[in-house]
C-alpha positions as CSV (number, residue, x, y, z in Angstrom):
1,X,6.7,299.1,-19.0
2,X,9.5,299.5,-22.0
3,X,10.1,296.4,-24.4
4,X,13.1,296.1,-22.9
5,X,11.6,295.1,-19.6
6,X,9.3,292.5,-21.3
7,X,12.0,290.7,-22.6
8,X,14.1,290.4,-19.4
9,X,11.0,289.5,-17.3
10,X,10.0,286.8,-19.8
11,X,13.2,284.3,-18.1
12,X,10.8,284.8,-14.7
13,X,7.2,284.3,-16.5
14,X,5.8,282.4,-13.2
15,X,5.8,285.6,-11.3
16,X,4.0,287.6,-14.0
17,X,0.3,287.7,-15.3
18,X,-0.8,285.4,-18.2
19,X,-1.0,288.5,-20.5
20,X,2.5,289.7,-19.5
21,X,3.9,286.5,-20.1
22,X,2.6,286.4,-23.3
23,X,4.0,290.4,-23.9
24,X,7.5,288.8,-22.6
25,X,7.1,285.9,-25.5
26,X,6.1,288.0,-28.2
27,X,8.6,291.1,-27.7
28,X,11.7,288.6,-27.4
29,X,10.6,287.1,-30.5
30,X,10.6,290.6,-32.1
31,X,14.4,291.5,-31.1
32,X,15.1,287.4,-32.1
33,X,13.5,288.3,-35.6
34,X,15.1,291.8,-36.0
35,X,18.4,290.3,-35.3
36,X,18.6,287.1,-37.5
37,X,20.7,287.0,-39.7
38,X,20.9,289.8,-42.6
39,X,22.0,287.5,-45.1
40,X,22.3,284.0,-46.4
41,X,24.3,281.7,-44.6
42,X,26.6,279.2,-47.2
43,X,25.3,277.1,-48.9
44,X,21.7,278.7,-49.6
45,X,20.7,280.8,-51.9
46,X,18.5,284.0,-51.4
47,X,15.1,284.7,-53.6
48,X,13.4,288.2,-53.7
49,X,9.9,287.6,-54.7
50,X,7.6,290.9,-55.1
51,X,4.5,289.5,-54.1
52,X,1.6,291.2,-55.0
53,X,-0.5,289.7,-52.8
54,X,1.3,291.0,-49.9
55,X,1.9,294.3,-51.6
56,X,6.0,294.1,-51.2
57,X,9.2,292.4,-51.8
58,X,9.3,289.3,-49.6
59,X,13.4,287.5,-49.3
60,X,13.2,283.9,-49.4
61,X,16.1,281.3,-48.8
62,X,16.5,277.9,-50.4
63,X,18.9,275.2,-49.4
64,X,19.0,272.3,-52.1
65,X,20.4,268.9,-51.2
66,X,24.4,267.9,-52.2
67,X,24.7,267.0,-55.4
68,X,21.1,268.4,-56.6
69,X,23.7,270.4,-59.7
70,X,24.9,267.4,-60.8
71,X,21.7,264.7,-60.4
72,X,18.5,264.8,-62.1
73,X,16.7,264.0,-58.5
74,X,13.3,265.0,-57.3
75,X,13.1,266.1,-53.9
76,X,10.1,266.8,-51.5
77,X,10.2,270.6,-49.9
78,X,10.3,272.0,-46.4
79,X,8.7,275.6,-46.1
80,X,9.5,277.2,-42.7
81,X,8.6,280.6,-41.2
82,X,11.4,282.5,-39.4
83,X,13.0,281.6,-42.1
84,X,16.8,283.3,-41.2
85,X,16.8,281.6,-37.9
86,X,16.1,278.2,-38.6
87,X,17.6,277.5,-41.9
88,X,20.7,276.7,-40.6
89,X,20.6,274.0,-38.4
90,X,17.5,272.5,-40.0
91,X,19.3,271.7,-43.4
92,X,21.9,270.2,-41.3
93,X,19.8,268.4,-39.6
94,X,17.8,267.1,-42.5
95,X,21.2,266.3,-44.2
96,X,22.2,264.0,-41.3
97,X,19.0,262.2,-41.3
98,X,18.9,261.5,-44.7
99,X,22.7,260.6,-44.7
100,X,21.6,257.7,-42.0
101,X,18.8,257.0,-43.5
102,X,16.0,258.0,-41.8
103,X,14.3,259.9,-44.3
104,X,14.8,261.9,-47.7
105,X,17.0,264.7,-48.6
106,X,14.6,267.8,-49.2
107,X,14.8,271.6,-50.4
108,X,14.4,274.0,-47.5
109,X,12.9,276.7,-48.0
110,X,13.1,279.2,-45.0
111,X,10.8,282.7,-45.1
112,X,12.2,285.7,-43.9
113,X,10.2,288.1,-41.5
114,X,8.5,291.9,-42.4
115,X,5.8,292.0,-40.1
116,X,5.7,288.8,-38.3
117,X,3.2,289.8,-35.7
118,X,0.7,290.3,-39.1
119,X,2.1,287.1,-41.0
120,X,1.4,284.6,-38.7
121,X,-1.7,285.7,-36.5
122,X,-5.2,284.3,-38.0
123,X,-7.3,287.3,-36.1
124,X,-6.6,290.9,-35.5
125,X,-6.1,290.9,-31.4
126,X,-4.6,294.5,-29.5
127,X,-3.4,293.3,-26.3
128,X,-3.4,295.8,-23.2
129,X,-0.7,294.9,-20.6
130,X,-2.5,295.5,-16.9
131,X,-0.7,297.7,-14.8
132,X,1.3,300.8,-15.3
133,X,1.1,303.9,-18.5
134,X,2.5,301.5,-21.1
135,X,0.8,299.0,-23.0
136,X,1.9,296.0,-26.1
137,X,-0.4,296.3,-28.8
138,X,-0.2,294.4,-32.1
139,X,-2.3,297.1,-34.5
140,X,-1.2,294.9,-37.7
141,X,-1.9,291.5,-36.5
142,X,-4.4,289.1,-38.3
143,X,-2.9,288.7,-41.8
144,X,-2.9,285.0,-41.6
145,X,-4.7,284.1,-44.6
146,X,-3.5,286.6,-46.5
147,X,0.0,285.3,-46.0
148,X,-1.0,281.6,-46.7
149,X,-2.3,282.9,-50.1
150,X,1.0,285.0,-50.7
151,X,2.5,281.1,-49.8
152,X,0.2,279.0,-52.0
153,X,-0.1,281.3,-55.4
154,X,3.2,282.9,-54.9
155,X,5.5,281.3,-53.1
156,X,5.1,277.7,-53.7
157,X,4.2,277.8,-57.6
158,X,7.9,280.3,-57.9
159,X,9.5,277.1,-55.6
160,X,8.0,274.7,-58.0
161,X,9.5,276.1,-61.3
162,X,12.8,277.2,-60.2
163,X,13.6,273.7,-58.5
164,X,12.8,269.7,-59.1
165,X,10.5,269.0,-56.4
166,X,8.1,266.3,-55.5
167,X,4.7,267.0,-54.3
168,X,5.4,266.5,-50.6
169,X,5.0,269.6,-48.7
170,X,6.1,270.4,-45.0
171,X,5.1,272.8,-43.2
172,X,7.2,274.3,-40.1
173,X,6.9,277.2,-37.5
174,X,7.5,278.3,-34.0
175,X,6.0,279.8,-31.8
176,X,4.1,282.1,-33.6
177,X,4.8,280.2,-36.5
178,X,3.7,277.3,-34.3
179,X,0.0,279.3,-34.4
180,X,0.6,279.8,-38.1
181,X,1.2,276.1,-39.1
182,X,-2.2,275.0,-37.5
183,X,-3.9,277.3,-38.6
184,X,-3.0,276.3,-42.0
185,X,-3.3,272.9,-41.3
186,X,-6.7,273.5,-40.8
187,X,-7.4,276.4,-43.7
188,X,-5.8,274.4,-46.3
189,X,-5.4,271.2,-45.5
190,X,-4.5,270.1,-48.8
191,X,-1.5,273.0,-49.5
192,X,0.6,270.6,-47.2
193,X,1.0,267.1,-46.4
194,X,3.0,267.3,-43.0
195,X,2.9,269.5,-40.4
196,X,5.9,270.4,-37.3
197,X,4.6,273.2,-35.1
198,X,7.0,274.1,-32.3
199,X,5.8,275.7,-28.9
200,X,2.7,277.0,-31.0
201,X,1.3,280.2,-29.4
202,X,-2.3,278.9,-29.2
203,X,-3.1,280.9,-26.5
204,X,-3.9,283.6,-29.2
205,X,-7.2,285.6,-29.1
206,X,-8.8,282.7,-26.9
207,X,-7.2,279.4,-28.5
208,X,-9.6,280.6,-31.9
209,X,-6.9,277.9,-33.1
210,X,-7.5,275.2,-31.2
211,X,-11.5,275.9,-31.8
212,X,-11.3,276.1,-35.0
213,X,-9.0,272.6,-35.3
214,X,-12.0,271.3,-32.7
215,X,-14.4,272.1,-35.3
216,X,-12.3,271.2,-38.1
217,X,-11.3,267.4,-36.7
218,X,-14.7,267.1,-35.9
219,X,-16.3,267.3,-39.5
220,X,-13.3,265.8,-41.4
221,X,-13.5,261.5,-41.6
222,X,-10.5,261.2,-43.4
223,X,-7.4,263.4,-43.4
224,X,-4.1,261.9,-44.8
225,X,-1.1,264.1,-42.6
226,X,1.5,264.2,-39.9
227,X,1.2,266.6,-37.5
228,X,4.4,266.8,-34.7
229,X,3.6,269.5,-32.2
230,X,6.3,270.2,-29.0
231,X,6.7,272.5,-26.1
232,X,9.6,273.1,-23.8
233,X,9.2,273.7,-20.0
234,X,6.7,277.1,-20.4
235,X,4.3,277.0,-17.8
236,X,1.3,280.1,-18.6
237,X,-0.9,280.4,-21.2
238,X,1.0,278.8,-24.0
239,X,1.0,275.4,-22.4
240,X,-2.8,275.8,-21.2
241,X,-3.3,276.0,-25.4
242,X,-1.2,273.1,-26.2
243,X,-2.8,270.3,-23.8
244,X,-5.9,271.8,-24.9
245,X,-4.7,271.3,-28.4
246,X,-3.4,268.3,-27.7
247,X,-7.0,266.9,-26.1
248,X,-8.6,267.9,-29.7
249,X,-6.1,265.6,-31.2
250,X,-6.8,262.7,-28.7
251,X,-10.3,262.5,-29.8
252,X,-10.1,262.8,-33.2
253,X,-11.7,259.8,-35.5
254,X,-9.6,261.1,-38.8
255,X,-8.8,258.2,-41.1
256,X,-5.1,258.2,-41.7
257,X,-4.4,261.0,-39.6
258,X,-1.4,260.8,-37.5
259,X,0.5,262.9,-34.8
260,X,2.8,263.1,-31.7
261,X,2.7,265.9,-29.0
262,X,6.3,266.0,-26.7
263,X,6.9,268.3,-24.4
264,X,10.8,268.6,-23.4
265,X,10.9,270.5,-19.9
266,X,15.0,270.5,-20.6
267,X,14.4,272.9,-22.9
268,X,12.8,276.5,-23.0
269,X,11.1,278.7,-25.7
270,X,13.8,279.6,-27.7
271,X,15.8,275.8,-27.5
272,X,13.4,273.4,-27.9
273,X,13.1,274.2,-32.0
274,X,16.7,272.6,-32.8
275,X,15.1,269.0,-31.3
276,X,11.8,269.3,-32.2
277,X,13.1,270.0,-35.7
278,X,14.8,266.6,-35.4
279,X,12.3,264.8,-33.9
280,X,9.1,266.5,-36.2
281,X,11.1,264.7,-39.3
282,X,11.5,261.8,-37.2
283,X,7.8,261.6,-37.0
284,X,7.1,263.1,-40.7
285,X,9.1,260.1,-41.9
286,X,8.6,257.1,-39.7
287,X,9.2,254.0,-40.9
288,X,11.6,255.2,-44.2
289,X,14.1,253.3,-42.8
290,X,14.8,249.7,-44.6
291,X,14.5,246.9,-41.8
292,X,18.4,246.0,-41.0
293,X,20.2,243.1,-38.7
294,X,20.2,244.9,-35.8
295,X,23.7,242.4,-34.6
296,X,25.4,243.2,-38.0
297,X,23.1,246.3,-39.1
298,X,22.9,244.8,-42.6
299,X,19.9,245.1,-44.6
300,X,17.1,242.2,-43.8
301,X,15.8,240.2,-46.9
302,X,16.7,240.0,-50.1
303,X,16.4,243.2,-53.4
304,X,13.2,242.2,-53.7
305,X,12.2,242.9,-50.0
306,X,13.6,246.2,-50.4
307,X,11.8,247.2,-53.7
308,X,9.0,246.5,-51.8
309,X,9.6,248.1,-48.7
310,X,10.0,251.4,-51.2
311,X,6.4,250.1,-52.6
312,X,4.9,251.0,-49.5
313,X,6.5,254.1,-48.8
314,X,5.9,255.5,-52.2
315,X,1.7,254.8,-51.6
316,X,2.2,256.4,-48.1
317,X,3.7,259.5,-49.6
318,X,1.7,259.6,-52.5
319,X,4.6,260.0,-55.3
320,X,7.5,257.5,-56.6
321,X,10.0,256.9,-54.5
322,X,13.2,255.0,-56.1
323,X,15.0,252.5,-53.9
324,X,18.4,255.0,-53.5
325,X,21.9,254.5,-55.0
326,X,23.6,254.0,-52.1
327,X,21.5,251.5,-50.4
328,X,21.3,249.7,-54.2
329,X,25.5,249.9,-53.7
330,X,25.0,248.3,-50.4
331,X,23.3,245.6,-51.2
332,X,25.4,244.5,-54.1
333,X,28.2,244.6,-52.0
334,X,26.6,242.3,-49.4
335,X,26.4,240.1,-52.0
336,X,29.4,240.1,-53.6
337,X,31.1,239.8,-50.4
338,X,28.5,237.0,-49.5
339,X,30.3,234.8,-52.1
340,X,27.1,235.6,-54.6
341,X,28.8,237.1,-57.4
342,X,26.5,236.9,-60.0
343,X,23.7,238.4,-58.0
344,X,26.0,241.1,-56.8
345,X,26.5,241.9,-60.7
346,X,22.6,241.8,-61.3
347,X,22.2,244.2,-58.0
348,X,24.3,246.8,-59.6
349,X,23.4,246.1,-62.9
350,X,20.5,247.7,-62.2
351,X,22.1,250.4,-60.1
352,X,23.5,251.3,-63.4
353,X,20.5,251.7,-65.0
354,X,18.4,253.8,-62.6
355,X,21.6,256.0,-62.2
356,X,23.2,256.1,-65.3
357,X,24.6,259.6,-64.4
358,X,27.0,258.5,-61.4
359,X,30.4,257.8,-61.5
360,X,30.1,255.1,-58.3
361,X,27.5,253.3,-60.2
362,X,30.0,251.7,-63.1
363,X,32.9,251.7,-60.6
364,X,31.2,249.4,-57.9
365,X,29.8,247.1,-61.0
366,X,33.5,247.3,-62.6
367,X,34.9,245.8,-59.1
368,X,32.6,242.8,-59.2
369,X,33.7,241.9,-62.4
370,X,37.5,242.4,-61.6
371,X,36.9,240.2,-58.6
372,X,35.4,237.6,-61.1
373,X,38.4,238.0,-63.4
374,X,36.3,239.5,-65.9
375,X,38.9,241.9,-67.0
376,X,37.9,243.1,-70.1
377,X,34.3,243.7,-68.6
378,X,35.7,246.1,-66.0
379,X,38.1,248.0,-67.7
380,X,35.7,250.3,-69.9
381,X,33.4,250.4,-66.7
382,X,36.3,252.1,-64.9
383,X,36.8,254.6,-67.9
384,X,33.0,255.8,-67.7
385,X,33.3,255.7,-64.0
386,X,36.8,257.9,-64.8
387,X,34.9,260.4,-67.0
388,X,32.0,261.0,-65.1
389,X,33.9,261.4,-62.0
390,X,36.0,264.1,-64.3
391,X,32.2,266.2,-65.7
392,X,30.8,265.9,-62.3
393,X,33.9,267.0,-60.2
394,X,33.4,263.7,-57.8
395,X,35.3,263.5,-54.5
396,X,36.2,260.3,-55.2
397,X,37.7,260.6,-58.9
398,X,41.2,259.6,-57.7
399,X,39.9,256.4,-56.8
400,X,38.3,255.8,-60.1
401,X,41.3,256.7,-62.2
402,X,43.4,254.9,-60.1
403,X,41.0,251.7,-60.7
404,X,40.8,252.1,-64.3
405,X,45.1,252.2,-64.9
406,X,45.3,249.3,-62.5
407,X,43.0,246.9,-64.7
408,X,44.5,248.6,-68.0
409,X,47.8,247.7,-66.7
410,X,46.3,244.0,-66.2
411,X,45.5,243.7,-69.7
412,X,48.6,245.0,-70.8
413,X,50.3,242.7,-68.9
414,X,47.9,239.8,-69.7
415,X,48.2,240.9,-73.7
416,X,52.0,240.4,-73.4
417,X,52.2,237.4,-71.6
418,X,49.9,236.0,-74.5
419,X,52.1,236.9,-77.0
420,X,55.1,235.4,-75.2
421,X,53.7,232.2,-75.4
């Protein structure tokens, strides 16, 4: 049986044996890895790291948040495996998210393949396909470890200079990948804080993952993660190892230890990453949304409530995380439109001191003292907003030097009507 035929019997996996299936899964993922993109898509950057661990040259590509040229901003990292396949609708999905507010921008970093097979397999397994001359063999596999080491004292430390990051890890994969990211869940559970493992192959070698997480959860009382696991509609050996997976999970006692297992039988194999993506930084980052009006979707409480609401999530993530500028923006503006002037001017006040880099910053405290008739308050707020706008190429720089000439032409006219008099 040629490769070929693997991959075209894998859309009819019901009618063939557990170990053909899994031949069908893993020789489509080959010709999926082979022909991913050859280089970066816009908008990321490509690494070449020479990793002596691994003994060769390993491309790696990096997809920093809008704006991260012009801010000074921290930002937790994403590390995926197939790195070329997924990089492109992950960012864009984390983008949206963090645009509505449902988590925080991040760096993604995506992986590109070599030997995949070797990379993401934790034993050395040569599988013989029953029936017929031919037979799928994986002679490299079992390199696990010896890629998570290339990953923590190579990949991540290079990361970690090059870019401003927090320490908040993620860990993604599919598939094989899938396998990979529980098995380093369980190898290293301190490399990474958060774990998304899509359609994991844990029918490899036995389930030796999902033993090895039995034994794991088992011995560990206290184990601060996320771990989001999915599966589309793959009946065979791969779901037999994810409920089996998922039954480890159900029993275990791990303090602060949290995780969600969906299976989507609207998807297959290959779809079901674009969703679970979505849904795995759902679960990463539940409850980082601030509690709104759900009639009038404004914010609930006061400043205060949402310094503190930050509070919470900065001990839940374990590093600082700073109440953003654009929800700061938003909440002066509900006041000054509220009829609360002078707490709208305290509210972006101190926008303008946690962000004394933005342009928006001085413009939005600028129009709460032009609404107050405060003139020759707003005027040189409008300039700074002007010349930042003008060093950090803002989209919205017309707006800011039209703002500033409108008040300067105020106080033009104002100065002459004094003299007049």
């Amino acid at each position: 049986m040629t490769l070929r035929s693997f991959v075209y019997n894998e859309s009819t996996h019901l009618k063939l044996s557990n170990w053909k299936f899994l031949a069908g899964v893993f020789a489509l993922l080959v010709l999926i890895s082979a022909s991913a993109l050859a280089q970066a898509p816009p908008g990321v950057t490509a690494l070449k790291i020479n990793s002596a661990v691994l003994g060769e040259e390993r491309t790696i590509l990096v997809r920093v948040p809008a704006g991260y040229e012009t801010n000074k901003l921290r930002y937790p990292v994403l590390y995926m495996t197939d790195g070329n396949a997924h990089i492109g609708h992950t960012s864009s999905t984390v983008e949206f998210l963090a645009r509505n507010g449902r988590m925080s921008e991040m760096i993604v970093v995506g992986i590109t393949n070599t030997d995949r097979t070797r990379d993401l397999s934790p034993t050395h397994v040569t599988t013989t396909v029953a029936g017929g001359n031919s037979a799928l063999q994986f002679p490299t596999s079992g390199g696990a470890d010896k890629f998570l080491k290339f990953i923590e004292t190579e990949l991540i430390p290079d990361i970690e200079k090059r870019y401003r990051v927090h320490p908040y890890r993620i860990l993604a994969g599919h598939s094989l990948g899938g396998l990979f990211t529980i098995h380093a869940m369980v190898s290293k559970p301190e490399l990474f804080q958060s774990y998304v493992a899509v359609s994991p192959a844990l029918q490899w070698d036995n389930q030796v993952a999902v033993k090895r997480a039995e034994d794991f959860f088992k011995a560990r009382k206290e184990f601060p993660a996320t771990l989001f696991m999915s599966l589309g509609r793959e009946p065979g050996p791969i779901e037999d190892g994810f409920y089996q997976m998922k039954q480890v999970l159900e029993k275990n006692q791990a303090k602060g230890f949290e995780w969600e297992a969906q299976v989507m039988d609207d998807e297959d194999h290959g779809s079901v990453v674009l969703r679970s993506h979505y849904l795995g930084m759902r679960k990463v980052f539940n409850g980082w949304i601030v509690p709104r009006d759900p009639d009038s979707g404004r914010v609930s409480g006061d400043f205060k409530s949402v310094e503190e609401h930050y509070q919470k999530l900065s001990q839940k993530f374990r590093y600082t995380i700073p109440v953003p500028e654009n929800l700061i923006n938003q909440m002066g503006y509900q006041s000054l439109f509220a009829g609360r002037s002078d707490e709208a001017i305290a509210i972006f006040k101190t926008n303008v001191e946690r962000y004394p880099d933005s342009a928006n910053v001085y413009d939005s405290l600028a129009e709460a003292y032009e609404r107050g008739g405060q003139l020759e308050l707003a005027a040189p707020l409008y300039e700074k907003a002007q010349t930042l706008g003008q060093q950090n190429q803002d989209p919205n720089l017309a707006v800011y030097k039209a703002n500033f000439e409108r008040v300067s032409e105020k106080l033009k006219q104002a100065g002459a009507t004094k003299k007049s008099q």
